[in-house]
C-alpha positions as CSV (number, residue, x, y, z in Angstrom):
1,X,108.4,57.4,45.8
2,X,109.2,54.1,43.6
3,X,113.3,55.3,43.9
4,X,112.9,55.7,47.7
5,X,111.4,52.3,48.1
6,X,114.0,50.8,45.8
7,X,116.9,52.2,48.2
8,X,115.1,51.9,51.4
9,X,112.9,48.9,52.3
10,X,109.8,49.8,53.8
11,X,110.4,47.7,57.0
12,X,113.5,49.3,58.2
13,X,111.4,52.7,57.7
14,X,109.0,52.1,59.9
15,X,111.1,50.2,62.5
16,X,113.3,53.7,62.3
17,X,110.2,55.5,63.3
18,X,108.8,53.2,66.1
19,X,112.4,54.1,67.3
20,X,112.8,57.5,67.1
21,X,108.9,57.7,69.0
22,X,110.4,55.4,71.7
23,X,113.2,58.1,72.0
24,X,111.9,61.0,72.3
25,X,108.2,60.3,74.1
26,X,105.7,63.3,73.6
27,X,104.7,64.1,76.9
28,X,101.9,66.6,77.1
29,X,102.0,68.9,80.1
30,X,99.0,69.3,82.1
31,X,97.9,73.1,81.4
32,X,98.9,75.5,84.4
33,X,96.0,76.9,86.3
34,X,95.8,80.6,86.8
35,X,96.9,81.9,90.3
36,X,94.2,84.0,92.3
37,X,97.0,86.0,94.2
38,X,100.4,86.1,92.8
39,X,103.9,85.0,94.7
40,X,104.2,88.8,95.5
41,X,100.6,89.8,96.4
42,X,99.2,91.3,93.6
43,X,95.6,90.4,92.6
44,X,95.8,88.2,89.1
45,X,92.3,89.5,87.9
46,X,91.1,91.3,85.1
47,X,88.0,93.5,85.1
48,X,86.2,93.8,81.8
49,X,83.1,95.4,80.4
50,X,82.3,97.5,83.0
51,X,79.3,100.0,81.9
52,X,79.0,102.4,84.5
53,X,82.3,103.9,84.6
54,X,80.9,107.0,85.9
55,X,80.6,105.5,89.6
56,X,85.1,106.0,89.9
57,X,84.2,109.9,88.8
58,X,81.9,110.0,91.9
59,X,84.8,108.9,94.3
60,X,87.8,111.3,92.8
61,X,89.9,111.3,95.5
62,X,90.5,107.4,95.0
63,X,90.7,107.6,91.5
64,X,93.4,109.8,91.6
65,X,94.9,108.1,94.5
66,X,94.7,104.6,92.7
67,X,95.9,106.1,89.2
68,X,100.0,105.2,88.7
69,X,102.6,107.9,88.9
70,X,102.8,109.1,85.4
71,X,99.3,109.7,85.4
72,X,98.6,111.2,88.5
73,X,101.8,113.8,87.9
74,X,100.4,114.8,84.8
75,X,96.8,115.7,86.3
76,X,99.0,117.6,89.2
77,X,100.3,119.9,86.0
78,X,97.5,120.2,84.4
79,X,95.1,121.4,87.1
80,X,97.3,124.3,87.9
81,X,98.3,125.0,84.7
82,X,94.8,124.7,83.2
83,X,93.8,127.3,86.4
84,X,96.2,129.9,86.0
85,X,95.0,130.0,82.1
86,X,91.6,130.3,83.2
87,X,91.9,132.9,85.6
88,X,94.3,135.0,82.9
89,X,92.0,134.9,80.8
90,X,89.3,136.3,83.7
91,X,92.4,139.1,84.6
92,X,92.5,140.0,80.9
93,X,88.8,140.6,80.1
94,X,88.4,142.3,82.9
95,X,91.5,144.9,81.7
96,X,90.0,145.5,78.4
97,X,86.4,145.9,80.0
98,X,87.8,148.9,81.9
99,X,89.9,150.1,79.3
100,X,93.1,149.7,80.4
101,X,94.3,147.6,77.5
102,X,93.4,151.6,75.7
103,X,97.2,152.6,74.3
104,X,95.8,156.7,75.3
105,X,95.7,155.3,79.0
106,X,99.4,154.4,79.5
107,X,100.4,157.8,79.2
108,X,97.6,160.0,80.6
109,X,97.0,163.8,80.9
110,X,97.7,165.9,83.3
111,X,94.6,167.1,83.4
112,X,92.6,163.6,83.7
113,X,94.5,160.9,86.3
114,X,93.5,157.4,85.1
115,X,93.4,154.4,88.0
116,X,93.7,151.0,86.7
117,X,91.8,147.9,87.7
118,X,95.5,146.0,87.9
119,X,98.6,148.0,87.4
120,X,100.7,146.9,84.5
121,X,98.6,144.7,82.7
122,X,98.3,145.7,79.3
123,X,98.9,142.2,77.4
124,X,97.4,138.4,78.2
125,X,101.2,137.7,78.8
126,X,100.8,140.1,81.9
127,X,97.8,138.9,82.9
128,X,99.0,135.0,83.0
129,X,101.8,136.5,85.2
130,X,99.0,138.3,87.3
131,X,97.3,135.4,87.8
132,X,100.3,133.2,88.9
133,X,101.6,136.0,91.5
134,X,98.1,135.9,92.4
135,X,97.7,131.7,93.1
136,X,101.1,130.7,94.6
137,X,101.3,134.1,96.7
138,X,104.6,134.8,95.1
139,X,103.8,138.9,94.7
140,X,107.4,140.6,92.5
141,X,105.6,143.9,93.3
142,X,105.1,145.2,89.7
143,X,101.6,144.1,89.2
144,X,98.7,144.9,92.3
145,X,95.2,145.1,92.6
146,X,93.4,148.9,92.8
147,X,90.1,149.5,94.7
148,X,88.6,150.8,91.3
149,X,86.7,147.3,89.9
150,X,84.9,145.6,92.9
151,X,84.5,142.7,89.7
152,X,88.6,142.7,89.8
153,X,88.3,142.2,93.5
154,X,85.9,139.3,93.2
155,X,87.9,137.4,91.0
156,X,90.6,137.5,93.4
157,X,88.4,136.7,96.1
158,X,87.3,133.5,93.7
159,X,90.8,132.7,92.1
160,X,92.3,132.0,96.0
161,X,89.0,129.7,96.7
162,X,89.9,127.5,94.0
163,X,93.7,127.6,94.3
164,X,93.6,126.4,97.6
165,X,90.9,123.7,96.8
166,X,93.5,122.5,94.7
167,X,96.6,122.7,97.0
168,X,94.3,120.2,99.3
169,X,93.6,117.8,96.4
170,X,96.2,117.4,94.7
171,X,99.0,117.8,97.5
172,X,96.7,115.3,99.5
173,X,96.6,113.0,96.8
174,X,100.4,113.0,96.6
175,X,100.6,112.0,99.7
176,X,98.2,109.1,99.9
177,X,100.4,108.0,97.0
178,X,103.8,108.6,98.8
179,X,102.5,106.5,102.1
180,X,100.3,104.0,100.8
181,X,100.0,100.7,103.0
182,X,101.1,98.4,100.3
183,X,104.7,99.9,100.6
184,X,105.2,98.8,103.7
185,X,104.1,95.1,102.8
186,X,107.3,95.2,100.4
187,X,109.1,94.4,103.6
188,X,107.2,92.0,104.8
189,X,108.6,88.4,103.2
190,X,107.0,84.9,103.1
191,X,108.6,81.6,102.3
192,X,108.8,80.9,98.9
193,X,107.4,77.2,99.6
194,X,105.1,75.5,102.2
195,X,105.8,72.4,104.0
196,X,103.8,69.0,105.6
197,X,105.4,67.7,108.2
198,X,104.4,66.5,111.4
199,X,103.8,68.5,115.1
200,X,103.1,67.4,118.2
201,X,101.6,64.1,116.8
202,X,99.1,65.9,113.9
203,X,99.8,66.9,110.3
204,X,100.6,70.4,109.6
205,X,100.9,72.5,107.3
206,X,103.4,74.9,107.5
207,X,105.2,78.1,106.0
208,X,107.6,81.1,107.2
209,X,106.7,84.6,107.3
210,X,109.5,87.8,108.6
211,X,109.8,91.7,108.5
212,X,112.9,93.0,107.7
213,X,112.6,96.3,109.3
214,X,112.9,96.9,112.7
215,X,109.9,98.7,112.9
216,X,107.0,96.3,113.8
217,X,103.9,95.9,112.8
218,X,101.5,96.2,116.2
219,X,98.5,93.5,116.2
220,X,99.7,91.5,113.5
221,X,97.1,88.7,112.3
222,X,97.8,86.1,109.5
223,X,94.7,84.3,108.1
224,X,94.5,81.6,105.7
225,X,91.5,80.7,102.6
226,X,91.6,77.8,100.6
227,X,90.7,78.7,96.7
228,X,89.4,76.3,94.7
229,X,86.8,75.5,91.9
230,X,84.0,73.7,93.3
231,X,80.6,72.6,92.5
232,X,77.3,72.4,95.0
233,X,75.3,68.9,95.1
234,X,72.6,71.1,92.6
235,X,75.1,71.6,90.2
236,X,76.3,75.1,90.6
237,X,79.2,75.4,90.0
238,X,81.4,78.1,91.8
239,X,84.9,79.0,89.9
240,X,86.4,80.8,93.5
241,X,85.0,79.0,96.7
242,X,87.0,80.5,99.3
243,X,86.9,78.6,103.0
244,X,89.0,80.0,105.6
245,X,91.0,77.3,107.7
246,X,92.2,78.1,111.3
247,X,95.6,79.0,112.1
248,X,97.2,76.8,115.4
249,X,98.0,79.9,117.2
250,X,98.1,79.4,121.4
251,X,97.0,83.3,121.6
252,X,92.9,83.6,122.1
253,X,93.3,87.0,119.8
254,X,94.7,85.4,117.1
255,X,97.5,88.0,117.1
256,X,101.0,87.4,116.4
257,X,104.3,89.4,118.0
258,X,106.3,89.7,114.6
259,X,109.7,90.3,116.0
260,X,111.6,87.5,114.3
261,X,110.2,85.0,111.6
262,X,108.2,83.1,112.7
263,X,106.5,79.7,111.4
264,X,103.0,79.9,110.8
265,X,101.3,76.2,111.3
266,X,97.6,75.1,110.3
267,X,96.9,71.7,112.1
268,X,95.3,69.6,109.6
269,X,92.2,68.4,111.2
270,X,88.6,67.4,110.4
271,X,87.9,70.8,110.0
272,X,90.8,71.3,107.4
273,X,90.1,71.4,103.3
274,X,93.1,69.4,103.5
275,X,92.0,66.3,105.8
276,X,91.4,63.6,103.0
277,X,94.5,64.7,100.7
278,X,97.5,62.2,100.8
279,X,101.0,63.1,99.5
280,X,100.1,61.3,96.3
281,X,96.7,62.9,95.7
282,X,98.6,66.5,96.0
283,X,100.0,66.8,93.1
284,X,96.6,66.7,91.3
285,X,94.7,68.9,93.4
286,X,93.5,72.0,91.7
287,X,94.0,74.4,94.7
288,X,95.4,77.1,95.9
289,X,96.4,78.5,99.7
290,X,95.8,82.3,100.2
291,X,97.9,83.7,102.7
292,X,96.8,87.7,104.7
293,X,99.0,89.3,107.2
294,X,97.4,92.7,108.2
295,X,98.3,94.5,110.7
296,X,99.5,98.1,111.8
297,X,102.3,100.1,110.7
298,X,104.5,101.3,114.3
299,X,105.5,104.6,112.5
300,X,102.6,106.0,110.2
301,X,99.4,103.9,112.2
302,X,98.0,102.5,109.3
303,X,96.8,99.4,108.4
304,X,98.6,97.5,105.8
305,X,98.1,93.8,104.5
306,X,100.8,91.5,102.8
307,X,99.6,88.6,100.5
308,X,101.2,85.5,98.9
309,X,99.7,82.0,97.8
310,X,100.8,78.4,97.4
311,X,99.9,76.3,94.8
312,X,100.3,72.2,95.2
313,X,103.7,72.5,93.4
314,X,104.9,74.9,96.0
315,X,104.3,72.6,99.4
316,X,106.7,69.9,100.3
317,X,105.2,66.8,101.9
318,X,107.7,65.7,104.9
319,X,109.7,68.5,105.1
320,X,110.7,71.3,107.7
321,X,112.2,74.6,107.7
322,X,115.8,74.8,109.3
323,X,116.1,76.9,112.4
324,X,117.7,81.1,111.6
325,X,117.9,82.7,115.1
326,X,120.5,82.0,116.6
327,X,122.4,84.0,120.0
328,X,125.4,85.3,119.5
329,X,127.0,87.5,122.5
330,X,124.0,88.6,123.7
331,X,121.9,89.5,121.0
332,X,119.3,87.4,119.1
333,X,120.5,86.6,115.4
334,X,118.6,85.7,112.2
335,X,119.9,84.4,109.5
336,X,117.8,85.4,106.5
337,X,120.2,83.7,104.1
338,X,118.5,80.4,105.0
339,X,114.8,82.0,105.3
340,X,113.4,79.4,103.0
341,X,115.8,76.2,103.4
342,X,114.3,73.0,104.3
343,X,115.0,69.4,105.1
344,X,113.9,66.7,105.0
345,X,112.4,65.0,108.2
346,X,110.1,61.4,108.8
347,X,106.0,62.2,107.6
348,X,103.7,59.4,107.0
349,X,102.5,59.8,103.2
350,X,98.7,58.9,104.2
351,X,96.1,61.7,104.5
352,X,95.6,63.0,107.8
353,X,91.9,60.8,108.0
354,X,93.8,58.0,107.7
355,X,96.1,58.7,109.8
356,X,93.9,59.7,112.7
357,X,92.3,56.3,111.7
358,X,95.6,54.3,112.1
359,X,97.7,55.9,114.5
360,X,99.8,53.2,114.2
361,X,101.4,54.3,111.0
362,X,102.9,56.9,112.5
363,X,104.8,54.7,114.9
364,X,105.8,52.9,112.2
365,X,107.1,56.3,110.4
366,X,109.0,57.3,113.3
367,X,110.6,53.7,114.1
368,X,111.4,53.0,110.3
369,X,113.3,56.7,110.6
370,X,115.3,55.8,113.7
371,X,116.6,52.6,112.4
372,X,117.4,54.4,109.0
373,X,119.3,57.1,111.2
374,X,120.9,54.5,113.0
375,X,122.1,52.4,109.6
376,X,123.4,56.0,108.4
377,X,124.9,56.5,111.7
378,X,126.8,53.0,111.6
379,X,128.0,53.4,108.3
380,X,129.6,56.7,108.7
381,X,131.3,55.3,111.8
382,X,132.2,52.0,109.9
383,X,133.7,54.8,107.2
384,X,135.3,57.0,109.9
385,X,137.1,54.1,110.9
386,X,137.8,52.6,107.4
387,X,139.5,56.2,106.8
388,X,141.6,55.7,109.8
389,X,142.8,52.2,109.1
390,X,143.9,53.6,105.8
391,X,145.3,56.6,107.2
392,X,147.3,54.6,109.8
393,X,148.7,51.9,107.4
394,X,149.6,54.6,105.0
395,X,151.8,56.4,107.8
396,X,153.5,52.9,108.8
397,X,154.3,52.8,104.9
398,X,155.9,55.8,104.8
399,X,157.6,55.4,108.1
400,X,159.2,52.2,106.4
401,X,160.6,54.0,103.6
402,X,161.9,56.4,105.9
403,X,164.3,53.8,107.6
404,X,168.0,53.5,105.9
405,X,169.4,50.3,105.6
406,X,172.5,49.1,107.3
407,X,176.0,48.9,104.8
408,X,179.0,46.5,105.4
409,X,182.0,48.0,104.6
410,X,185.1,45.4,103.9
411,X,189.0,47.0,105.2
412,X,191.9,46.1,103.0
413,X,192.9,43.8,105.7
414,X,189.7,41.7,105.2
415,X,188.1,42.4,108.4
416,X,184.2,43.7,108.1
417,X,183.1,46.5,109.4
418,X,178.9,47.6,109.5
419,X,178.3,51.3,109.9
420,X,174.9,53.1,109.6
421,X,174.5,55.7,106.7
C-alpha cells in the first residue's frame, strides 16, 4: 500500500475514479412488470397449492381434453391396451374354469366329443388375441365363441360395452383436441403496437386487428379491459382491477364485419381510464390494455376468442397506422407487409381533460403542423431547384468543353488561312 502511494499520488487516484463514474453512469432500470396476457394470447398465471385436485377427476372429459398431446396419446394407448389385458385375462380364467386349458381335451375320444367355451384357446397368448378380435371387431376366423358357457357369453356381452365406451371417449377426446377454438385464433393477428392520435377532433386510442384466412369469423366482437393494480379509498388493495372501456363502434350490436383489417379506436373520454394521462405521464403508468375478439368460426360454428395486450411501452403517442388496402383491377388488396407501420402525424401532448378544457391547443397543434409542412415543403422545392441550377450549369460546362477551338494555318506563301478542326 506504502509502494502504491509512493508511485501514484493519491489525488490523481481519486480524480481517475470520479472519471471513470462520469463515464460510464450506473443507470438502474426500473423492474418490468409482469404481463396479465401475453403478446400472443396466452394467460401469464400460475396456479399453485391447489388442495382439492379431485374436482378435475370429476370433469374427465376436460381433463383429458385440456391435457397436451404427449399426454393425452399415451392415455389413448393405455386404455385399450390396459382393456384388452383385462379382458384376456377374463377369456383365460374362464378357459381353464371349463377345462379347456386340460392337454387330454385337445385330442379327444371318439367315444366322448368335447365342446369348448372358445375354440383354440389354450394359452393367455390366445386369449389376448381373443380378446383383441373380440374389441376392434377384426374376427381371422380361428378363434369363436360356442353356446356351451353362458359366463363366456357374458363377458362378450360386457367386453363390447366397455370397448365402445371407450371408442366414444377417447376418439371424442381426440377430436376436441384436433378442432379446438384456440387454433383458429392463430390466424387471427393484432398490431404489435397501439397508437394516440387524434379522430374527428377527440383523442384516441388506437390498434389494428386482421384474419388471414378467407374464412370469416360471423358476429365478430372486440372488447377492451384496462388492468391495473389499484387500491380502494379503505385501503384494499386490488392487484388485477379490471374496467372495461367502450369501443367507438357506429354499429348498435357492437359487432364488427372482419373482411379486411380493420382499426379498432377507443375515444378517450370522461369515461376512459385514460382521460387524465398525458404523453409524459405514460411512460410511468403501471397498466396494461387487454384486448378480446370472439366471435364464430364460418366452417366448424364454434366460438373462438383471440387475445393480446399492450403495455405503456407498446403505444405511440401521435402516431397513425399507414393505410394496406388498396384496388388493384378490380379487386380489393391488402398489404400485410405494412400491417403494423406507422407515422407520425400532429397530436397535442396534453391529457385528453385538458384538452377538452382548452380546445384551443389543439388549434394550435394543427396550425404549428401546417406551417412545419409548409417550411418542409419550401425547402424541398428551394432544394429541387438548387439541384437543378446545378444540374443546368454543370451541362453548360460540359457543353463548353465540347466546343473545338478554331486553328490558323500559315501557307508557304505567307497568306493565313483559318479552318475548323
Amino acid at each position: 500500500m506504502l509502494a502504491r502511494k509512493s508511485i501514484i499520488p493519491e489525488e490523481y487516484v481519486l480524480a481517475r475514479i470520479a472519471a471513470e463514474n462520469l463515464r460510464k453512469p450506473r443507470i438502474r432500470d426500473r423492474p418490468r412488470k409482469a404481463r396479465f396476457i401475453a403478446k400472443n394470447g396466452a394467460c401469464n398465471l400460475a396456479h399453485k397449492n391447489i388442495r382439492e385436485q379431485g374436482r378435475f377427476l370429476q370433469d374427465i372429459f376436460t381433463t383429458l381434453v385440456d391435457l397436451k398431446w404427449r399426454h393425452t396419446l399415451v392415455i389413448f394407448t393405455m386404455s385399450f391396451l390396459c382393456s384388452w389385458l383385462l379382458f384376456a385375462m377374463m377369456w383365460w380364467l374362464v378357459a381353464f374354469a371349463h377345462g379347456d386349458m386340460d392337454p387330454s381335451t385337445e385330442n379327444p375320444s371318439n367315444s366322448t366329443k368335447w365342446t369348448p367355451c372358445v375354440t383354440c384357446v389354450r394359452s393367455f397368448t390366445s386369449a389376448f388375441l381373443f380378446s383383441i378380435e373380440v374389441q376392434v371387431t377384426i374376427g381371422f376366423g380361428g378363434r369363436m365363441m360356442t353356446e356351451e358357457c353362458p359366463l363366456a357369453i357374458t363377458v362378450l356381452i360386457l367386453q363390447n360395452i366397455v370397448g365402445l365406451i371407450i371408442n366414444a371417449v377417447m376418439l371424442g377426446c381426440i377430436f376436441m383436441k384436433t378442432a379446438q377454438a384456440h387454433r383458429r385464433a392463430e390466424t387471427l393477428i393484432f398490431s404489435r403496437q397501439a397508437v394516440i392520435a387524434v379522430r374527428n377532433g377527440k383523442l384516441c386510442f388506437m390498434f389494428r386487428v386482421g384474419d388471414l384466412r378467407k374464412s370469416m369469423i360471423i358476429s365478430a366482437s372486440v372488447r377492451i379491459q384496462v388492468v391495473r393494480k389499484t387500491m380502494t379509498p379503505e385501503g384494499e388493495v386490488i392487484p388485477i382491477h379490471q374496467v372495461d372501456i367502450p369501443v367507438d363502434n357506429p354499429i348498435e350490436s357492437n359487432n364488427i364485419f372482419l373482411v379486411a383489417p380493420l382499426i379498432i379506436c377507443h375515444v378517450i373520454d370522461k369515461r376512459s381510464p385514460l382521460y387524465d394521462i398525458s404523453a409524459s405521464d405514460l411512460a410511468l403508468q403501471d397498466l396494461e390494455l387487454i384486448v378480446i375478439l370472439e366471435g364464430v368460426v364460418e366452417t366448424t360454428g364454434i366460438t373462438t376468442q383471440a387475445r393480446t395486450s399492450y403495455v405503456a411501452e407498446e403505444i405511440l403517442w401521435g402516431h397513425r397506422f399507414v393505410p394496406i388496402v388498396t384496388e388493384e383491377e378490380g379487386v380489393y388488396a391488402v398489404d400485410y407487409s405494412k400491417f403494423g407501420n406507422t407515422v407520425k402525424v400532429a397530436a397535442p401532448r396534453c391529457s385528453a381533460r385538458e384538452l377538452d378544457e382548452k380546445p384551443s391547443i389543439l388549434i394550435q397543434t394543427l396550425q404549428k403542423s401546417e406551417l412545419s409542412h409548409q417550411n418542409s415543403l419550401r425547402k424541398r422545392n428551394s432544394m429541387r431547384r438548387n439541384n437543378s441550377i446545378r444540374r443546368s450549369n454543370s451541362m453548360r460546362r460540359t457543353n463548353s468543353s465540347l466546343i473545338v477551338p478554331k486553328v490558323q494555318f500559315i501557307t508557304p506563301e505567307g497568306s493565313q488561312s483559318a479552318s475548323e478542326t
